[in-house]
C-alpha positions as CSV (number, residue, x, y, z in Angstrom):
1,X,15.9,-14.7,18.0
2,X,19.3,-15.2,15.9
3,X,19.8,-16.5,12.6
4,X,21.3,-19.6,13.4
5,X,22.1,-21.6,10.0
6,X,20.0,-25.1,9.2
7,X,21.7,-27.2,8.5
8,X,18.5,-30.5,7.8
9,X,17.4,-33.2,9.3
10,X,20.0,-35.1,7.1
11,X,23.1,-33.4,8.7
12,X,25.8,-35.4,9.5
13,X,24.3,-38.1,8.2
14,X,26.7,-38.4,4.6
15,X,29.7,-39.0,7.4
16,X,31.2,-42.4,9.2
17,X,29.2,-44.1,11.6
18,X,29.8,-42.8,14.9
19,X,30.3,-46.4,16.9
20,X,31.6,-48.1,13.4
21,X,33.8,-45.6,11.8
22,X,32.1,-46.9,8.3
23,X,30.8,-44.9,5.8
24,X,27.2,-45.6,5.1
25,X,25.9,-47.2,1.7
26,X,24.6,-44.6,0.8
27,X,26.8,-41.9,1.1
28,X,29.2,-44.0,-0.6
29,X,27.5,-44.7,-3.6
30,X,26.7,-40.9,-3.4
31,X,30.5,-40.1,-3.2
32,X,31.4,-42.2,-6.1
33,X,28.8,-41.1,-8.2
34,X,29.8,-37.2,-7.6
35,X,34.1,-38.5,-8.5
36,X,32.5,-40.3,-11.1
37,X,30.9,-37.1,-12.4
38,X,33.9,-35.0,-11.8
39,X,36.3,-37.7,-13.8
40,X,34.2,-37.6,-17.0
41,X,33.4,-33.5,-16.6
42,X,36.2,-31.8,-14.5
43,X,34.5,-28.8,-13.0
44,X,36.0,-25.6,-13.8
45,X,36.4,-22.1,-11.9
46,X,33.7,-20.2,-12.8
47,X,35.9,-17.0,-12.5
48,X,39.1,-17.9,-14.9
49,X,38.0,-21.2,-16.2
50,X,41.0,-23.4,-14.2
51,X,39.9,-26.8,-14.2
52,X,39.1,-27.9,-9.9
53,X,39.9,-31.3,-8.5
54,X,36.6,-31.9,-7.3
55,X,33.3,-30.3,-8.1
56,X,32.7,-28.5,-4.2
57,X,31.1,-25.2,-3.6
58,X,31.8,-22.7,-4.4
59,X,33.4,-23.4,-7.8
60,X,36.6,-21.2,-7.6
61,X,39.7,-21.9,-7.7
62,X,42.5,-21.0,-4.7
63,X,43.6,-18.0,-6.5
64,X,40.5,-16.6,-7.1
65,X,39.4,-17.3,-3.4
66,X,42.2,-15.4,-2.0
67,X,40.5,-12.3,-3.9
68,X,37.6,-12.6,-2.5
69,X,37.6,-9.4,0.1
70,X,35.2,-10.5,3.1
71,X,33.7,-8.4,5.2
72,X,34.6,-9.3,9.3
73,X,33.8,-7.1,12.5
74,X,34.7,-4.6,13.6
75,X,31.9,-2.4,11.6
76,X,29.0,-0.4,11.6
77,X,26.1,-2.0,14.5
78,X,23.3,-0.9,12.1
79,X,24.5,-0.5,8.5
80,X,27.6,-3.0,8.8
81,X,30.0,-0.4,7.1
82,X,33.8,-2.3,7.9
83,X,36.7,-0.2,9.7
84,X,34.7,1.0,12.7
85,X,37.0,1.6,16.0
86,X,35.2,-1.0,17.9
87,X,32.2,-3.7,18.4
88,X,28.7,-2.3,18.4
89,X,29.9,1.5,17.0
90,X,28.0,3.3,14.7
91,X,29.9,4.8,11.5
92,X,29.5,8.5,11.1
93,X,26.9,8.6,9.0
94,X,24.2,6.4,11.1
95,X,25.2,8.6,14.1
96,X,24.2,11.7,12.1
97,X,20.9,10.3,10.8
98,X,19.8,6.5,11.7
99,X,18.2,4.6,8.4
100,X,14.9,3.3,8.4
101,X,16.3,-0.3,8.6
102,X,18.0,-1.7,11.9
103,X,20.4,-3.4,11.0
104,X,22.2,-4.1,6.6
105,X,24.9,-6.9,6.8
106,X,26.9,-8.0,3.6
107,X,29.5,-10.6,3.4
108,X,32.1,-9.4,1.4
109,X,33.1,-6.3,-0.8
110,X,31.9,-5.7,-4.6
111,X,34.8,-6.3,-5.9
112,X,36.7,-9.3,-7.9
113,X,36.0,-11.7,-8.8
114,X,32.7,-11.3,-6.7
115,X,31.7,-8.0,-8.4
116,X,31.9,-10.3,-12.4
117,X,29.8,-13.0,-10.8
118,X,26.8,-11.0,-9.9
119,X,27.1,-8.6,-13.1
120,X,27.6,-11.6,-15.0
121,X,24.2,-13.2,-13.0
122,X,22.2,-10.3,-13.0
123,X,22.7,-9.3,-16.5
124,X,24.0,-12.2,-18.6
125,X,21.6,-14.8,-17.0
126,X,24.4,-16.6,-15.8
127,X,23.1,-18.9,-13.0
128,X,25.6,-21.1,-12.8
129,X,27.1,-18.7,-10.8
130,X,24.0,-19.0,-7.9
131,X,24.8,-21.8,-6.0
132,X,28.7,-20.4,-5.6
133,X,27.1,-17.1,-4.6
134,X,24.6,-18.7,-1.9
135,X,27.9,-21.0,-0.6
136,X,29.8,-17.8,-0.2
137,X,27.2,-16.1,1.5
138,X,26.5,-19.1,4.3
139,X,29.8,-19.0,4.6
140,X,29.7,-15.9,6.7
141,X,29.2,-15.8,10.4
142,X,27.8,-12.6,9.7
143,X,24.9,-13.8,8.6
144,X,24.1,-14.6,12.6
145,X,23.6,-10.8,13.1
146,X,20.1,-11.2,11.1
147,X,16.8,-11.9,13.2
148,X,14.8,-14.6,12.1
149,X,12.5,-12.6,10.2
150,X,8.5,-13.2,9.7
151,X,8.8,-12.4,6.2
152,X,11.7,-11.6,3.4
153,X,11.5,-9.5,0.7
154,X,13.2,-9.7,-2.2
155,X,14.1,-5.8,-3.2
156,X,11.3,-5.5,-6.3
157,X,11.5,-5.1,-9.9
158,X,9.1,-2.6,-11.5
159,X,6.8,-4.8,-13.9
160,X,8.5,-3.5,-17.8
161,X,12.1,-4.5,-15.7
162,X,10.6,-7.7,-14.7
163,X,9.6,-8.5,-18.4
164,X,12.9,-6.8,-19.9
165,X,15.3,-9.0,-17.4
166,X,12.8,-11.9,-17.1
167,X,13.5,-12.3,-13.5
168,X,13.8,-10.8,-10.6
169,X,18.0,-11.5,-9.4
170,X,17.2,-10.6,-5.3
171,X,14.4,-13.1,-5.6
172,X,16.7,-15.8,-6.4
173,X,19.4,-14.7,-4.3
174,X,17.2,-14.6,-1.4
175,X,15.8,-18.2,-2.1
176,X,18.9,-19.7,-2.3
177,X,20.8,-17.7,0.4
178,X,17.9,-19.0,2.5
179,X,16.7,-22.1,1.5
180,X,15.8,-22.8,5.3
181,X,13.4,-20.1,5.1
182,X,11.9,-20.3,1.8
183,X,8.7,-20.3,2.9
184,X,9.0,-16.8,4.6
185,X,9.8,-15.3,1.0
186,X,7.2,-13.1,-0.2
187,X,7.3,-11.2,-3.4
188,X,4.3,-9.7,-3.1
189,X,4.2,-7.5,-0.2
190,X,6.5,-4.8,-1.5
191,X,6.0,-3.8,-5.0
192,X,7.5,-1.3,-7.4
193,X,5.2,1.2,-8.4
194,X,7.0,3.1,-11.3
195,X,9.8,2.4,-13.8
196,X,13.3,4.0,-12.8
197,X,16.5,4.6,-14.6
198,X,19.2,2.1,-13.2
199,X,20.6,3.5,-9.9
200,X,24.5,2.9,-10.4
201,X,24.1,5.9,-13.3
202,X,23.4,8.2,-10.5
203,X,25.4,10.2,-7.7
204,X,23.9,9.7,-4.4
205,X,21.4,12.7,-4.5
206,X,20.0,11.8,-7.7
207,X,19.7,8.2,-6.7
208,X,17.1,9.1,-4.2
209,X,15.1,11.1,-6.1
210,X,15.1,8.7,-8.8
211,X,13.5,6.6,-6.4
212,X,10.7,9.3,-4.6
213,X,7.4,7.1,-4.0
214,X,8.5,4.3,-6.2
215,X,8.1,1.8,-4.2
216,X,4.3,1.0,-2.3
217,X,3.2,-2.1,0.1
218,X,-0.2,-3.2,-1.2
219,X,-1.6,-4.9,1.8
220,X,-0.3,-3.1,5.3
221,X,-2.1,-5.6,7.0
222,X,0.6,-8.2,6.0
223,X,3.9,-6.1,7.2
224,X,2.0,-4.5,10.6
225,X,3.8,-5.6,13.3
226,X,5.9,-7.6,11.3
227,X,10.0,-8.7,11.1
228,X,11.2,-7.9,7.7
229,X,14.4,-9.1,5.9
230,X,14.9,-7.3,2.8
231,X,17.5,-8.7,0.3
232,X,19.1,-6.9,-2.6
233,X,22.1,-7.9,-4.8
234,X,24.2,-5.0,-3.7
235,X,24.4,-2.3,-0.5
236,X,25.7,1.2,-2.4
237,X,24.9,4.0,-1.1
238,X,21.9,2.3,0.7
239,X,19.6,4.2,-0.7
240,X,17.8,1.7,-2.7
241,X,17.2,-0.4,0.9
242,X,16.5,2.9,2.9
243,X,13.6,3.9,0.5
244,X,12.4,0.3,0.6
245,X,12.9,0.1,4.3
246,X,10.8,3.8,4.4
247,X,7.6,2.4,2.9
248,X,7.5,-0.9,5.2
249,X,8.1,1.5,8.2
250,X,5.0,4.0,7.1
251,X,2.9,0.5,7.0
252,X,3.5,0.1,10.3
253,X,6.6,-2.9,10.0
254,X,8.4,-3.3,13.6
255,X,11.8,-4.0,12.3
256,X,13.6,-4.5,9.0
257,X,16.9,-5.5,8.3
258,X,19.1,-5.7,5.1
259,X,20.9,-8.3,3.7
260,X,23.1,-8.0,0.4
261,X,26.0,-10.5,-0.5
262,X,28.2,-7.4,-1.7
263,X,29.3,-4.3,0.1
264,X,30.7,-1.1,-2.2
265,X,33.5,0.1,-0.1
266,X,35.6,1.4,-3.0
267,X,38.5,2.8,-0.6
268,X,38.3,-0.4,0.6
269,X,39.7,-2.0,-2.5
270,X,42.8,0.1,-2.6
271,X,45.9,-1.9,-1.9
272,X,47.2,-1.5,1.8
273,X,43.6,-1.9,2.7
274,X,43.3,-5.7,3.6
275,X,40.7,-7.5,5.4
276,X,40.4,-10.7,6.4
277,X,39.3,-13.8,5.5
278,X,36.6,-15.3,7.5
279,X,38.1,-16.6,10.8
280,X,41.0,-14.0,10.9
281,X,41.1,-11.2,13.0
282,X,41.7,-7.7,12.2
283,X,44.1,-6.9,15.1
């Protein structure tokens, strides 16, 4: 089974009547409270602070949408690297050695002004910036590449981390990216067994080893057999996800799949390297 994205039981419902053409009570009254809102506190991009017309996610302005670099086929079949030759290719470096995970998907490149809003959310406590994110993310039709998973698991904090940060940013991400499937979240059933030094001060050798037998699954029993969906903030290297992905594997997990809202393609960033926007094809 597909992700296929939920939209409620109250969908469609805020539109005209269908034999009437009139808008319902409700949704006016709903309407004119939200213009209401907007007219006494115009909502501003969060990325360069331009005031917006109306408040609508996500809250960014034109010119900092058409930075946003999103990530569109065709790429990697299992760990969604863009550029591939063709649909359903593997890149080079999952035909050399296949990852633990089946399948990583990621909207859209780290870069700006996507790469500020989760720095600025994962290190400033900036949550404003959460519901923009979650749009975004929803907003790809890659997301219809995940299975619906049994469980998802946010990528864990070790405990001193936790305490330091005073939350755990893939938990968040993954309960609003998902809101359908809040229930299936689980922080529990992956766990982070030792404190590590941050992973984006390491080359890709030493990021591994950083994280040898740092993460453990407490209760094998929960993940046997088992769809898994883990979410981070951002695919790198992969390594984090790949070590994570490991662990649920040795506990006997039938499939796990990645999902991360940013890609680090740095190449990718370089001008002449342009992707498009969702909807647009690459040819």
């Amino acid at each position: 089974m597909r992700f296929v994205q939920n939209k409620g039981k109250d969908a469609g419902k805020t539109g005209p009547h269908p034999e009437t053409g009139l808008v319902s009570g409700r949704s006016s009254i709903r309407a004119a409270l939200h213009a209401l809102a907007d007219l006494l506190s115009p909502p501003c991009c969060l990325a360069c602070g331009q005031i917006l017309p109306f408040s609508a996610l996500p809250l960014l302005c034109a010119d900092c949408q058409a930075q946003l670099r999103w990530i569109e086929p065709p790429l990697c079949a299992c760990c969604g690297l863009p550029g591939q030759e063709g649909r359903g290719q593997l890149c080079q470096a999952c035909r050399k050695q296949r990852p633990a995970f089946a399948l990583a998907r990621s909207p859209l490149l780290y870069g700006p002004p996507l790469r500020e809003a989760l720095l600025h959310f994962k290190f400033h406590h900036d949550f404003a910036w959460l519901p923009s994110l979650a749009a975004l993310c929803r907003a790809s039709a890659l997301l219809a590449d995940l299975t619906v998973p049994d469980w998802i698991l946010p990528v864990p904090l070790h405990l001193s981390r936790l305490r330091e940060r005073g939350f755990n940013q893939s938990l968040l991400l993954a309960r609003a990216c998902f809101p359908a499937w809040r229930s299936r979240i689980r922080a529990d059933l992956l766990l982070r067994t030792r404190s590590t030094v941050p992973q984006s001060s390491l080359d890709g050798a030493a990021r591994r080893s950083n994280l040898h037998a740092a993460f453990a699954v407490p209760r094998k029993e929960d993940v046997r057999g088992k769809s898994l969906l883990l979410v981070d903030d951002v695919f790198t290297t992969g390594t984090t996800v790949q070590v994570c992905a490991e662990a649920l594997q040795q506990a006997g997990a039938l499939r796990v799949e990645v999902f991360t809202p940013a890609r680090s393609v740095p190449w990718l960033l370089k001008p002449g390297s342009p992707l498009p926007a969702p909807g647009q094809s690459q040819r």
